[in-house]
Biopython code that builds the backbone (N, CA, C, O; Angstrom):
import numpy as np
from Bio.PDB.StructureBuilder import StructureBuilder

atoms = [
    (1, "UNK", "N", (17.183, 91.001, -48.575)),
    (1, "UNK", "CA", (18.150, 91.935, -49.108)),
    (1, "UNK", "C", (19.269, 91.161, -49.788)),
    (1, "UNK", "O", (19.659, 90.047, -49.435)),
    (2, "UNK", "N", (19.761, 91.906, -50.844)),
    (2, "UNK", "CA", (20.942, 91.153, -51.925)),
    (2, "UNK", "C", (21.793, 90.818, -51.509)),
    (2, "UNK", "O", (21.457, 91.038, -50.345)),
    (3, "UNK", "N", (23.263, 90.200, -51.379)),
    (3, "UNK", "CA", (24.192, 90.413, -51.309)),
    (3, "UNK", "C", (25.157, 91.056, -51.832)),
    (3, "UNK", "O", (26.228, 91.224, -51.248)),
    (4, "UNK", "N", (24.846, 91.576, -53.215)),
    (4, "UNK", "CA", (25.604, 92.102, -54.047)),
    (4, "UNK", "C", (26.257, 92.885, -53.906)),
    (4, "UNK", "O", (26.269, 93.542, -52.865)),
    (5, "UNK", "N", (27.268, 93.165, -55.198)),
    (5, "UNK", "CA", (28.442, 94.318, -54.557)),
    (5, "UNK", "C", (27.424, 95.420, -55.351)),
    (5, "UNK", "O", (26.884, 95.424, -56.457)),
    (6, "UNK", "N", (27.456, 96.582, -53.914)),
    (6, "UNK", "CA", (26.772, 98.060, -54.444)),
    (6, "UNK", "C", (26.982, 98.667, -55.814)),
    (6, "UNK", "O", (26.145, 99.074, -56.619)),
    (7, "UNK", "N", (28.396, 98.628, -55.888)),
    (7, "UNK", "CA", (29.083, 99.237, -56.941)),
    (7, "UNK", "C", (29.003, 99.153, -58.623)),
    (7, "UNK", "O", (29.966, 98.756, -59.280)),
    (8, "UNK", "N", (28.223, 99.411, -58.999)),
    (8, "UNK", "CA", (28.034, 98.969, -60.607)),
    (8, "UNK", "C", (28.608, 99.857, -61.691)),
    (8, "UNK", "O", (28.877, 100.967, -61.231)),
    (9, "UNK", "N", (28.861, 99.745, -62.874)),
    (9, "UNK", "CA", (28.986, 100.952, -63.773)),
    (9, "UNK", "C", (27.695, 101.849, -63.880)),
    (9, "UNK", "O", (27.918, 103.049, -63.719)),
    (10, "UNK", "N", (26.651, 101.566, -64.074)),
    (10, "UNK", "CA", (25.338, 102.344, -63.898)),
    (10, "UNK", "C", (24.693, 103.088, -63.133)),
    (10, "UNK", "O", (24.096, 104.138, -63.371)),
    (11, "UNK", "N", (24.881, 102.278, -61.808)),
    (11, "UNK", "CA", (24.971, 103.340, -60.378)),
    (11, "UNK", "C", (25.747, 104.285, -60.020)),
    (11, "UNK", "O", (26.932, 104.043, -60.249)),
    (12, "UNK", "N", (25.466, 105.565, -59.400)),
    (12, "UNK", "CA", (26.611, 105.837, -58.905)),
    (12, "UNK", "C", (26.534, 104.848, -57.465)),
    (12, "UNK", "O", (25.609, 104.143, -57.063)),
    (13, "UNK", "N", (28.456, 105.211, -56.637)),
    (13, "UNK", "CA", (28.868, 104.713, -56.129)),
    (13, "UNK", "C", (27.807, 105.261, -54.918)),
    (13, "UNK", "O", (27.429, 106.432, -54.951)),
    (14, "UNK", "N", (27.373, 104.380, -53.898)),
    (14, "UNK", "CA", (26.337, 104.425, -52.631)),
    (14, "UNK", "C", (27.735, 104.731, -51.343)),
    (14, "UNK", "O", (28.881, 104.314, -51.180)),
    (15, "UNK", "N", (26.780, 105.718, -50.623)),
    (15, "UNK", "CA", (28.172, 106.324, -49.361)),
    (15, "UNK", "C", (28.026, 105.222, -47.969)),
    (15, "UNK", "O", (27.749, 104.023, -47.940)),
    (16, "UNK", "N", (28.225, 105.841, -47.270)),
    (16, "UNK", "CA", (28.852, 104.726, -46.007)),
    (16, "UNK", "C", (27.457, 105.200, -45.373)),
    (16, "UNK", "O", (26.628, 104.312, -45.168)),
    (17, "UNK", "N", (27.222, 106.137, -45.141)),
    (17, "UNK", "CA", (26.495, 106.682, -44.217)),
    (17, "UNK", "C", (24.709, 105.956, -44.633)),
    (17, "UNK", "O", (23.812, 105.501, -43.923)),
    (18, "UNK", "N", (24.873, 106.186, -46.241)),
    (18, "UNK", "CA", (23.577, 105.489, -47.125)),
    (18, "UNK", "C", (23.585, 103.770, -46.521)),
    (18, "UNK", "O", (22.577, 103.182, -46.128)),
    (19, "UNK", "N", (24.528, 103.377, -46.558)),
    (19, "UNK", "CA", (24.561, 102.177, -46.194)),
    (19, "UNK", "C", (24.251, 101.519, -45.040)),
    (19, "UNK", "O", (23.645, 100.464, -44.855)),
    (20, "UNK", "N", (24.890, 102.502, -44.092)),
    (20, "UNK", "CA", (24.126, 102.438, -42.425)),
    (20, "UNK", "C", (23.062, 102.187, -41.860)),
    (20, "UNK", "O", (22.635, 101.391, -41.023)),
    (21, "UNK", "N", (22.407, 103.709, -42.982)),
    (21, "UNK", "CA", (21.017, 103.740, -42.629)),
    (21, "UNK", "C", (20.101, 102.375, -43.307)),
    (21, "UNK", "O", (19.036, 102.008, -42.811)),
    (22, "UNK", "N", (20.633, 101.827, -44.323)),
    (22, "UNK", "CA", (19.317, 100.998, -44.709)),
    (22, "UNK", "C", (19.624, 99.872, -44.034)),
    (22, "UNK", "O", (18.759, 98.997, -44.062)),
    (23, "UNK", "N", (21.029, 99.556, -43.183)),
    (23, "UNK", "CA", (21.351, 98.504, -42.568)),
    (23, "UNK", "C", (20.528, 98.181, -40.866)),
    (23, "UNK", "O", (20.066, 97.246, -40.212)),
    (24, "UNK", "N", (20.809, 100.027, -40.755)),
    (24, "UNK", "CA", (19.705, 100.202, -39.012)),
    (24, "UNK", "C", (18.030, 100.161, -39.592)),
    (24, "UNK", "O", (17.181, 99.752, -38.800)),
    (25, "UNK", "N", (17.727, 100.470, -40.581)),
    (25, "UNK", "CA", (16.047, 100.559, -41.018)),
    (25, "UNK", "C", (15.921, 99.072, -41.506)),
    (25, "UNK", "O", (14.841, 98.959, -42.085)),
    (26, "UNK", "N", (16.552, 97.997, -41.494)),
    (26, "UNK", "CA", (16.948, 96.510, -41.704)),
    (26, "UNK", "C", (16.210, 95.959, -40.846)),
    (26, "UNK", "O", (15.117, 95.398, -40.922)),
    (27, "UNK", "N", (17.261, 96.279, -39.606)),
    (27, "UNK", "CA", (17.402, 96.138, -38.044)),
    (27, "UNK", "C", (15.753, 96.311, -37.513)),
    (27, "UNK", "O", (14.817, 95.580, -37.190)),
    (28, "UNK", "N", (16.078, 97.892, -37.659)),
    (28, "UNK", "CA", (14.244, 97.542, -37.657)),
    (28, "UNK", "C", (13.180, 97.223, -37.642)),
    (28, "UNK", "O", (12.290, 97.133, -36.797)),
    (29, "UNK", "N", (13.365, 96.932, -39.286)),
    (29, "UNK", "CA", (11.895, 96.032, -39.367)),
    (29, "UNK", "C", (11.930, 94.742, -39.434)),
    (29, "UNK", "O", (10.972, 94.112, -39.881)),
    (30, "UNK", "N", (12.800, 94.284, -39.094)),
    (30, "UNK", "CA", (13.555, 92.910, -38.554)),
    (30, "UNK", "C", (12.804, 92.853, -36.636)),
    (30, "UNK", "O", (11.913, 92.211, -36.080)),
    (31, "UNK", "N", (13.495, 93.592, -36.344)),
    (31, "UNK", "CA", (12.894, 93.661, -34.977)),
    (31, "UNK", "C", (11.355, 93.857, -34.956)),
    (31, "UNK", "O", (10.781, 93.102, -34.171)),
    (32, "UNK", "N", (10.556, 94.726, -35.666)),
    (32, "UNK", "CA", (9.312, 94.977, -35.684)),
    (32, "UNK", "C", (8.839, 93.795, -35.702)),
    (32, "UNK", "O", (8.324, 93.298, -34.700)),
    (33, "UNK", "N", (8.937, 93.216, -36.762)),
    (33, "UNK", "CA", (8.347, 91.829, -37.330)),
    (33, "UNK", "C", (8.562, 90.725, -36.302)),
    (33, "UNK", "O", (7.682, 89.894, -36.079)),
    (34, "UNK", "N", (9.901, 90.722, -35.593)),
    (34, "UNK", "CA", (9.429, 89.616, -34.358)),
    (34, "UNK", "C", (8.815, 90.287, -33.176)),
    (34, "UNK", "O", (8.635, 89.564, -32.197)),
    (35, "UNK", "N", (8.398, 91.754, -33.074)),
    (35, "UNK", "CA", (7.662, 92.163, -32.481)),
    (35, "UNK", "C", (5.877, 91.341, -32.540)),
    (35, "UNK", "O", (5.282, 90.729, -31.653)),
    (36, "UNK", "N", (5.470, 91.662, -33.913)),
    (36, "UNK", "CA", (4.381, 91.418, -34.291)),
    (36, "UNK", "C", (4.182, 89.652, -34.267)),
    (36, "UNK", "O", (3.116, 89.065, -34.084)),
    (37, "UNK", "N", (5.388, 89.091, -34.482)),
    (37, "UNK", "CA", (5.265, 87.530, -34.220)),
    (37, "UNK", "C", (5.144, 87.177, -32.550)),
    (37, "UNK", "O", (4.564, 86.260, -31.969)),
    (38, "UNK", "N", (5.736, 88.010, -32.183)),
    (38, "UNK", "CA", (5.627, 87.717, -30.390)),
    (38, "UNK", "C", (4.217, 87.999, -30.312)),
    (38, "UNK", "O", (3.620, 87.093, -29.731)),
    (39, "UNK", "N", (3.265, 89.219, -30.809)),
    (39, "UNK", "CA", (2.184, 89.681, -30.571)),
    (39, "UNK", "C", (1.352, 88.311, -30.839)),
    (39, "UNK", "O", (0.555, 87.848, -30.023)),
    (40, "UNK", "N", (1.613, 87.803, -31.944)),
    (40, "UNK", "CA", (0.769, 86.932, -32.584)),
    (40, "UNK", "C", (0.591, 85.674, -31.642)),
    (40, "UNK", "O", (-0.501, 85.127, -31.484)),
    (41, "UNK", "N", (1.935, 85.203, -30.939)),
    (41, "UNK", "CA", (1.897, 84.033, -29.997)),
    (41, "UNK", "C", (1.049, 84.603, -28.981)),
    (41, "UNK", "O", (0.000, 84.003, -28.749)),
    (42, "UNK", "N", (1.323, 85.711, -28.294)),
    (42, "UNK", "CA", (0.602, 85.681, -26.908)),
    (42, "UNK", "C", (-0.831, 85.533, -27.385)),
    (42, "UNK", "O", (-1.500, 84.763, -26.695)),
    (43, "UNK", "N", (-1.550, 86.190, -28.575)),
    (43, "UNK", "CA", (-2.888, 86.298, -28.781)),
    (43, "UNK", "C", (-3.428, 84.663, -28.757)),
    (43, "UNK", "O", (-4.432, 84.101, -28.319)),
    (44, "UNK", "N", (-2.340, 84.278, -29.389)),
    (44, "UNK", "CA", (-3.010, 82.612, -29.510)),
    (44, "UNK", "C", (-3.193, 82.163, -27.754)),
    (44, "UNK", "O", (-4.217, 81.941, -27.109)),
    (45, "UNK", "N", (-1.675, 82.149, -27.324)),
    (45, "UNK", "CA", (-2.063, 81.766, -26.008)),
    (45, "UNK", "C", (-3.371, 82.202, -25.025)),
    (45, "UNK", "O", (-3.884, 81.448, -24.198)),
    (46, "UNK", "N", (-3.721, 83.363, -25.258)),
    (46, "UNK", "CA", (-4.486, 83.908, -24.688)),
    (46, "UNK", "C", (-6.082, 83.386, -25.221)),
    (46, "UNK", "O", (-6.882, 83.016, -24.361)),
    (47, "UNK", "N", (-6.401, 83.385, -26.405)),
    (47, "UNK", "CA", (-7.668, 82.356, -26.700)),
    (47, "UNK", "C", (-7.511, 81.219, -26.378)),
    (47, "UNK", "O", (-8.342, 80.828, -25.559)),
    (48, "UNK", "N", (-6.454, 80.193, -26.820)),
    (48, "UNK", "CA", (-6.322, 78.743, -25.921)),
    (48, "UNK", "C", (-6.605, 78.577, -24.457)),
    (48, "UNK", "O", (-7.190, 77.595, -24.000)),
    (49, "UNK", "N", (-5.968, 80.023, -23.433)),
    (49, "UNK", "CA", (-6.432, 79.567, -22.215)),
    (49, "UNK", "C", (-7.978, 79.918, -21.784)),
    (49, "UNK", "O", (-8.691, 79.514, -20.866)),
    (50, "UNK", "N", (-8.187, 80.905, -22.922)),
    (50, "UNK", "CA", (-9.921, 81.113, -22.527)),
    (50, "UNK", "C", (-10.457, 79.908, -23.110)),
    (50, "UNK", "O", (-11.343, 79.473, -22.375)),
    (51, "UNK", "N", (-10.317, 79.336, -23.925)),
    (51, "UNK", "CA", (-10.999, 77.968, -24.176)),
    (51, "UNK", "C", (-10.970, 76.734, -23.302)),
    (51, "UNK", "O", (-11.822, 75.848, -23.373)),
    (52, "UNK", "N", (-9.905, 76.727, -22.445)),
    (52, "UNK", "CA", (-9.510, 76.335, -21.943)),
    (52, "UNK", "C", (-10.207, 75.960, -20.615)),
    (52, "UNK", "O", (-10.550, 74.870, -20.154)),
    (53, "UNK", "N", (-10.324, 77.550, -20.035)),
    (53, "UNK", "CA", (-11.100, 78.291, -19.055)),
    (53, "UNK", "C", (-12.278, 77.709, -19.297)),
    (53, "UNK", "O", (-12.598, 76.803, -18.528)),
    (54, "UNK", "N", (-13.250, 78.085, -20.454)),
    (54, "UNK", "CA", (-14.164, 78.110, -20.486)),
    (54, "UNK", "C", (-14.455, 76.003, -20.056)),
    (54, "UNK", "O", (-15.205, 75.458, -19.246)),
    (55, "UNK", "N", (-13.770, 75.610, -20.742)),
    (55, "UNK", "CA", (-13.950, 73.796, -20.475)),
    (55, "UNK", "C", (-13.926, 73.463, -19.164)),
    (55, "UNK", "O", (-14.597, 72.568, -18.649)),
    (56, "UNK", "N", (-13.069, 74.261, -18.558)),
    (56, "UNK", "CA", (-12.924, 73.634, -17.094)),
    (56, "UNK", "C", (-14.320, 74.346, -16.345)),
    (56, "UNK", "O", (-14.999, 73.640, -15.600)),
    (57, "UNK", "N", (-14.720, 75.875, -16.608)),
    (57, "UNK", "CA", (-15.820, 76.233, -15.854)),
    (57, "UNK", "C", (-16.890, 75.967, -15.730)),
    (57, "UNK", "O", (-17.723, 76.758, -15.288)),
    (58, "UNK", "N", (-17.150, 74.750, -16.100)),
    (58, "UNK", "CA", (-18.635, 74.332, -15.569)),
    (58, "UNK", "C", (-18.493, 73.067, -14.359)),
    (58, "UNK", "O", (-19.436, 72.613, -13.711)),
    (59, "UNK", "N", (-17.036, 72.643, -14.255)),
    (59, "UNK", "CA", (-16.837, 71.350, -13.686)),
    (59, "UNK", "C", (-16.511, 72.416, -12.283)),
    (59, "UNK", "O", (-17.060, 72.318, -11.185)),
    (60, "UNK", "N", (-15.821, 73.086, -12.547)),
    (60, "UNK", "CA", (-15.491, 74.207, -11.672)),
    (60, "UNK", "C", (-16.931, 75.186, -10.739)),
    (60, "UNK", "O", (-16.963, 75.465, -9.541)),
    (61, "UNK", "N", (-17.481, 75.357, -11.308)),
    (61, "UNK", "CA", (-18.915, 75.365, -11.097)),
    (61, "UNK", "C", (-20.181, 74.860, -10.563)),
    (61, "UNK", "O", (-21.132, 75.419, -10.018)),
    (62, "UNK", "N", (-19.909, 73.572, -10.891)),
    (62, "UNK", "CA", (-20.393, 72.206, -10.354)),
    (62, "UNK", "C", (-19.953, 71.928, -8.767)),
    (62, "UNK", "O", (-20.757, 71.633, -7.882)),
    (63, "UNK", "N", (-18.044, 72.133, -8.528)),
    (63, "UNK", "CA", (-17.416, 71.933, -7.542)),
    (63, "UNK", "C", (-17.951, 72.792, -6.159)),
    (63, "UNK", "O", (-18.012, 72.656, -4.937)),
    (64, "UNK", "N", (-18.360, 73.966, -7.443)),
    (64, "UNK", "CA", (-18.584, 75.158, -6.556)),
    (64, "UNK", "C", (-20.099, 75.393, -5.475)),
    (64, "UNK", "O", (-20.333, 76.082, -4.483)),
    (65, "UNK", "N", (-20.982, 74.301, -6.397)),
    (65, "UNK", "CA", (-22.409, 74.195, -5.787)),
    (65, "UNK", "C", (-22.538, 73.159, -4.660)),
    (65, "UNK", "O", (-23.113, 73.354, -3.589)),
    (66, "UNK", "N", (-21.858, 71.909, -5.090)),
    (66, "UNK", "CA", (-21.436, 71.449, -4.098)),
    (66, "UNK", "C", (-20.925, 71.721, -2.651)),
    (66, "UNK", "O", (-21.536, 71.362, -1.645)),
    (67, "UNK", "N", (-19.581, 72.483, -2.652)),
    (67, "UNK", "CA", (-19.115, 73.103, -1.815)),
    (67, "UNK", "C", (-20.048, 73.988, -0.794)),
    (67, "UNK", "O", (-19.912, 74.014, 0.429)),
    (68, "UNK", "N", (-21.093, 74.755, -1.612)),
    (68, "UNK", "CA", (-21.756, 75.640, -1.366)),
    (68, "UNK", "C", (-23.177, 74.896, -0.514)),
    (68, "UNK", "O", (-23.770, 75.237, 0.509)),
    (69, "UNK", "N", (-23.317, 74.074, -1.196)),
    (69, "UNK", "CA", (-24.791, 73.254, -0.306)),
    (69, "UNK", "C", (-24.123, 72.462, 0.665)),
    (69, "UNK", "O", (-25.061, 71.780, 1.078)),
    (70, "UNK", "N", (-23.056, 72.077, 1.344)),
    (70, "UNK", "CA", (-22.406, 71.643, 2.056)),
    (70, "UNK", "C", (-22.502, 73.102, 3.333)),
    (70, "UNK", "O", (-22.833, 73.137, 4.518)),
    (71, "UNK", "N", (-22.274, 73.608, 2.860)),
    (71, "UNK", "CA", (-21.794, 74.795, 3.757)),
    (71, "UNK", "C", (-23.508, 75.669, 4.337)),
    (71, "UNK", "O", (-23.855, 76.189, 5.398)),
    (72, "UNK", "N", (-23.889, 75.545, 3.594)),
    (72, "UNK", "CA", (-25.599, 75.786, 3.759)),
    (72, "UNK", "C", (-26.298, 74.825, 4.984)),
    (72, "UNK", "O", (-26.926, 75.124, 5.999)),
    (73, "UNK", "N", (-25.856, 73.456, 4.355)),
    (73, "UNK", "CA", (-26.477, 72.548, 5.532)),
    (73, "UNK", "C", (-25.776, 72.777, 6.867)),
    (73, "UNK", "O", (-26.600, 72.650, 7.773)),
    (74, "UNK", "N", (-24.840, 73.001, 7.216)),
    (74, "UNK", "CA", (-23.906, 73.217, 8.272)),
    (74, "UNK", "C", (-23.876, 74.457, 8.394)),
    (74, "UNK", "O", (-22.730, 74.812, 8.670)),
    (75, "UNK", "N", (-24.572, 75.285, 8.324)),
    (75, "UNK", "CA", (-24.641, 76.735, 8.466)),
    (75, "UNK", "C", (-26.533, 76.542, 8.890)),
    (75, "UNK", "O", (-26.941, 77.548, 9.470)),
    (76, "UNK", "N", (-27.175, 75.904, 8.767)),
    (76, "UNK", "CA", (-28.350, 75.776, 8.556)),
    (76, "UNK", "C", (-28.597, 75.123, 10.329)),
    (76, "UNK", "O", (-29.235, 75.766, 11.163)),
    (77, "UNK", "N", (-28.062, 73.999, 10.570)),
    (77, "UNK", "CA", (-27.983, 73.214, 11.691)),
    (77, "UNK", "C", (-27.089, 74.360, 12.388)),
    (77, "UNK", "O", (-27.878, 74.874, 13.182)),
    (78, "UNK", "N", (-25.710, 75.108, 12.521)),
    (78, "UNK", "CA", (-25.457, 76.270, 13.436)),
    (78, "UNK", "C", (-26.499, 77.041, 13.870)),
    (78, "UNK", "O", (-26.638, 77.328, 15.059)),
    (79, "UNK", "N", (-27.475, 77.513, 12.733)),
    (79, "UNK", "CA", (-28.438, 78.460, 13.155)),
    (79, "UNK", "C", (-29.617, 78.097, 13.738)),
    (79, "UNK", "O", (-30.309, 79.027, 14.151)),
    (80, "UNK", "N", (-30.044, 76.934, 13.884)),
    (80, "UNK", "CA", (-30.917, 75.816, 14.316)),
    (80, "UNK", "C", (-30.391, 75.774, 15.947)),
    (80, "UNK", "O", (-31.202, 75.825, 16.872)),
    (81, "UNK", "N", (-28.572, 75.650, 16.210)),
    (81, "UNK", "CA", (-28.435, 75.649, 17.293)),
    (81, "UNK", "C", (-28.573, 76.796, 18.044)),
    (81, "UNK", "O", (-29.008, 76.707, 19.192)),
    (82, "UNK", "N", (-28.284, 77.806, 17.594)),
    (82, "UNK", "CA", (-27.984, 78.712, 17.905)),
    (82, "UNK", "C", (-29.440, 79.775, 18.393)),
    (82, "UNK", "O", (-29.267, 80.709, 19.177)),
    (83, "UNK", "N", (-30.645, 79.500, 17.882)),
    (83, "UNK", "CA", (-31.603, 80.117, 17.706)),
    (83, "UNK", "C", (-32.423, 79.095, 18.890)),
    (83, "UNK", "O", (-33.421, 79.551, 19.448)),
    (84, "UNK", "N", (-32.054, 78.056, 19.137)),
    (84, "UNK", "CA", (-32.623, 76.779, 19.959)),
    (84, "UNK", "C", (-32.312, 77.638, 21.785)),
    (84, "UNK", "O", (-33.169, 78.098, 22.539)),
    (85, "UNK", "N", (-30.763, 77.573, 21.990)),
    (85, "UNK", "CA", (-30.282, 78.284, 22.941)),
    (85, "UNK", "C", (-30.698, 79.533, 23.090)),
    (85, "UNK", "O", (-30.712, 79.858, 24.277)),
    (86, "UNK", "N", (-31.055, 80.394, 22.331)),
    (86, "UNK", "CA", (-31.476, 81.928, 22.066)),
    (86, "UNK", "C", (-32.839, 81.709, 22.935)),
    (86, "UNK", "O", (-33.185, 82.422, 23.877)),
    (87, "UNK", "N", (-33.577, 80.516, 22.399)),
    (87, "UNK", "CA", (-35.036, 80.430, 22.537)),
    (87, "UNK", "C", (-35.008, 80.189, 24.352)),
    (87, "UNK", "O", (-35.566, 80.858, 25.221)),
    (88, "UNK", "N", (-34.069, 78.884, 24.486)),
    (88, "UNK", "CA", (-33.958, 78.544, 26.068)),
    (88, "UNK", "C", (-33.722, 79.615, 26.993)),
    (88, "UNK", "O", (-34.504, 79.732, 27.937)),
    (89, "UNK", "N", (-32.607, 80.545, 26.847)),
    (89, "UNK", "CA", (-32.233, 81.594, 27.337)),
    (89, "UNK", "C", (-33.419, 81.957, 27.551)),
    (89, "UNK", "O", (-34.004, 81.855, 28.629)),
    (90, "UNK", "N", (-33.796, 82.343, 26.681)),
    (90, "UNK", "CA", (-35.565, 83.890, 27.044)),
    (90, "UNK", "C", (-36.506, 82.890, 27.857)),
    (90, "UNK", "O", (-36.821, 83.380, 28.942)),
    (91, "UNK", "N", (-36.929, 81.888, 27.678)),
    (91, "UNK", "CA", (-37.661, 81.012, 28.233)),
    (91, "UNK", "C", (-37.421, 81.160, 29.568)),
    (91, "UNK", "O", (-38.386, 81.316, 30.315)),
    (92, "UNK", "N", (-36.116, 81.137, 30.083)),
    (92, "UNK", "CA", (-35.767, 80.692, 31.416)),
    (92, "UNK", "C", (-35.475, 82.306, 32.272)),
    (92, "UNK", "O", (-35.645, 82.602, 33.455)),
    (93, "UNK", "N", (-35.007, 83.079, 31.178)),
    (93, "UNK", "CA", (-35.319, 84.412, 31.469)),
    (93, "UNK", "C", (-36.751, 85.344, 32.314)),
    (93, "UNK", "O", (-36.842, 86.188, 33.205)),
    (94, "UNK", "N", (-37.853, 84.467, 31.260)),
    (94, "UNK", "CA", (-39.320, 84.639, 31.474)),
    (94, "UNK", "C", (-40.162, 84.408, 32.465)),
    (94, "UNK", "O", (-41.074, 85.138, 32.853)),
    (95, "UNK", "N", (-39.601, 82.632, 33.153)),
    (95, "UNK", "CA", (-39.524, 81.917, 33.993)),
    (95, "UNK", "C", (-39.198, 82.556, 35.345)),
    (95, "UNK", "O", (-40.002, 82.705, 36.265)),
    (96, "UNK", "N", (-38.107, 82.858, 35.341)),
    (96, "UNK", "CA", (-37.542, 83.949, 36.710)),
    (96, "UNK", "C", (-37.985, 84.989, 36.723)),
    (96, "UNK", "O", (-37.551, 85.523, 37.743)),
    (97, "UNK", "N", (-39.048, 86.117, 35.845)),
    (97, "UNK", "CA", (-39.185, 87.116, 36.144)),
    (97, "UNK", "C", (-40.366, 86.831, 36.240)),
    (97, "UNK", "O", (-40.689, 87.651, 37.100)),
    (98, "UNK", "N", (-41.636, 86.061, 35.913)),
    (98, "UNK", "CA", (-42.662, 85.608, 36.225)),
    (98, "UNK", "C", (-42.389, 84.916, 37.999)),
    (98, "UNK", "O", (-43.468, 84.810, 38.581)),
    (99, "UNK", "N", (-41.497, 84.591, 38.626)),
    (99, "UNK", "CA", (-41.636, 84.069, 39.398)),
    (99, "UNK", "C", (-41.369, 84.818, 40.392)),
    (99, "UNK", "O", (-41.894, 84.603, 41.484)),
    (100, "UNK", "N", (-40.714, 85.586, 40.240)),
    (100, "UNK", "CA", (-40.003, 87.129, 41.215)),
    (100, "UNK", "C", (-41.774, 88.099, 41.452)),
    (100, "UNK", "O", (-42.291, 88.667, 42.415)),
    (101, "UNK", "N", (-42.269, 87.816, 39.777)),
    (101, "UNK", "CA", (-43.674, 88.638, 40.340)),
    (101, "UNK", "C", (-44.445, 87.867, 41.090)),
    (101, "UNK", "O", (-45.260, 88.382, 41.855)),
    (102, "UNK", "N", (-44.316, 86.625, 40.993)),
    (102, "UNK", "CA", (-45.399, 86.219, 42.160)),
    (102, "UNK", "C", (-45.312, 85.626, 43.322)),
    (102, "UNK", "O", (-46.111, 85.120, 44.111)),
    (103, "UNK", "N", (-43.934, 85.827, 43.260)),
    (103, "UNK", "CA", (-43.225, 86.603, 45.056)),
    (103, "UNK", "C", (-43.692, 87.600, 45.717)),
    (103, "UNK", "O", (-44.163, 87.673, 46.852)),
    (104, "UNK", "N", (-43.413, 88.843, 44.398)),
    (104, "UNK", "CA", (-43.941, 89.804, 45.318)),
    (104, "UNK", "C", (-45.376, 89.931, 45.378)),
    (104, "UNK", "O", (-45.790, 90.906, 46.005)),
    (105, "UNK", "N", (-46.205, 89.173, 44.873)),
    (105, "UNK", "CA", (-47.501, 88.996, 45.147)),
    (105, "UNK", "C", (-47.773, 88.240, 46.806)),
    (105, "UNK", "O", (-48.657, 88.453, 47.636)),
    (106, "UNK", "N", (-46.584, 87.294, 46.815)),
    (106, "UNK", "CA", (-46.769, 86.147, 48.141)),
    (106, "UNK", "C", (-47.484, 85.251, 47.518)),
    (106, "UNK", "O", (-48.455, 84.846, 48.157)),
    (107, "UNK", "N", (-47.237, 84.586, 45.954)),
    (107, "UNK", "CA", (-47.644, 83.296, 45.823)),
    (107, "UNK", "C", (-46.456, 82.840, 45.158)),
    (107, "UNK", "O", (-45.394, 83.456, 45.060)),
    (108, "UNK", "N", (-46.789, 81.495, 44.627)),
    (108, "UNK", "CA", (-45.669, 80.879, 44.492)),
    (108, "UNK", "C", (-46.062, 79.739, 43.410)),
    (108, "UNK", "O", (-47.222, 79.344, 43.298)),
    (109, "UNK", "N", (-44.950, 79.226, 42.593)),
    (109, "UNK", "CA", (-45.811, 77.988, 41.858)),
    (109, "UNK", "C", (-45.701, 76.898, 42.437)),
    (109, "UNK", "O", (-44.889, 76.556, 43.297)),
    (110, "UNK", "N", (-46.748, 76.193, 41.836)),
    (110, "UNK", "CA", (-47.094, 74.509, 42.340)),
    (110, "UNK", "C", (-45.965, 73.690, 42.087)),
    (110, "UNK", "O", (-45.667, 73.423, 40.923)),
    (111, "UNK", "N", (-45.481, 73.375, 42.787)),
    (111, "UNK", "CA", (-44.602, 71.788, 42.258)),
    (111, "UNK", "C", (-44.447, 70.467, 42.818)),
    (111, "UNK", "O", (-43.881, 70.077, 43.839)),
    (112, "UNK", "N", (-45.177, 69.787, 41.775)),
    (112, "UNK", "CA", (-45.122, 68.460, 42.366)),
    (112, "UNK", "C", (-43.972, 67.621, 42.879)),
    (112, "UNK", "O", (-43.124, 67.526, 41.991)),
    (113, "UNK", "N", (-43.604, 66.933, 44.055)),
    (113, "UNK", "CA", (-43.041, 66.134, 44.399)),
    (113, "UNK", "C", (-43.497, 64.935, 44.242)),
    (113, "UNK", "O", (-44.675, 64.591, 44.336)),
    (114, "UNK", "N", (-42.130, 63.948, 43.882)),
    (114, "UNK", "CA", (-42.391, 62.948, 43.006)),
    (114, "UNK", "C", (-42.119, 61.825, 44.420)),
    (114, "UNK", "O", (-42.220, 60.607, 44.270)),
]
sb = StructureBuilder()
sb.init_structure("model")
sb.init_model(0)
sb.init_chain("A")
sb.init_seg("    ")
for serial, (resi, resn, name, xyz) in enumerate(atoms, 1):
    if name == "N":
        sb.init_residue(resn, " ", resi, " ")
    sb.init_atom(name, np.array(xyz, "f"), 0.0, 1.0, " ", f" {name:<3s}", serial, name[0])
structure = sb.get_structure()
């Protein structure tokens, strides 16, 4: 916008109120425009960190399989223990109720003394 003085012989003279308004519709699109420049930065930021993203996610990924077969093997040996004791339990379970029946039969098992 000019600086000039409004006032010419050719023009008529421009009012206060005329002047306002093109000074607030200025304002405006003054403001709009660093609206749309703010828009413009975040968009950039926002593809840079997906590129970004995307570079780190395979190392990230990698970290992640790792982590994961770690936790497998040690989840693998828990259930190994756990299924081991499960097994002893019933065994010894089996043991005593096989032996209660052949009580009440009046026999008994063999056991060698050493």
């Amino acid at each position: 916008m000019s600086t000039q003085p409004i006032k010419s012989s050719a023009n008529p003279p421009v009012s206060l109120d005329k002047v306002i308004k093109i000074e607030e519709s200025y304002k405006r699109i003054v403001a709009f425009e660093k609206a749309v420049e703010s828009w413009k930065n975040t968009a950039v930021r926002c593809i840079w960190q997906a590129t970004m993203s995307q570079r780190r996610h395979p190392y990230a990924i990698l970290r992640m399989q790792g982590i994961m077969e770690q936790e497998m093997v040690l989840a693998n040996k828990q259930l190994l223990t756990v299924r081991q004791a499960a097994l002893s339990q019933l065994y010894e379970k089996e043991y005593r109720q096989y032996q209660q029946e052949l009580n009440q039969m009046g026999k008994s098992f063999y056991v060698e003394r050493l």
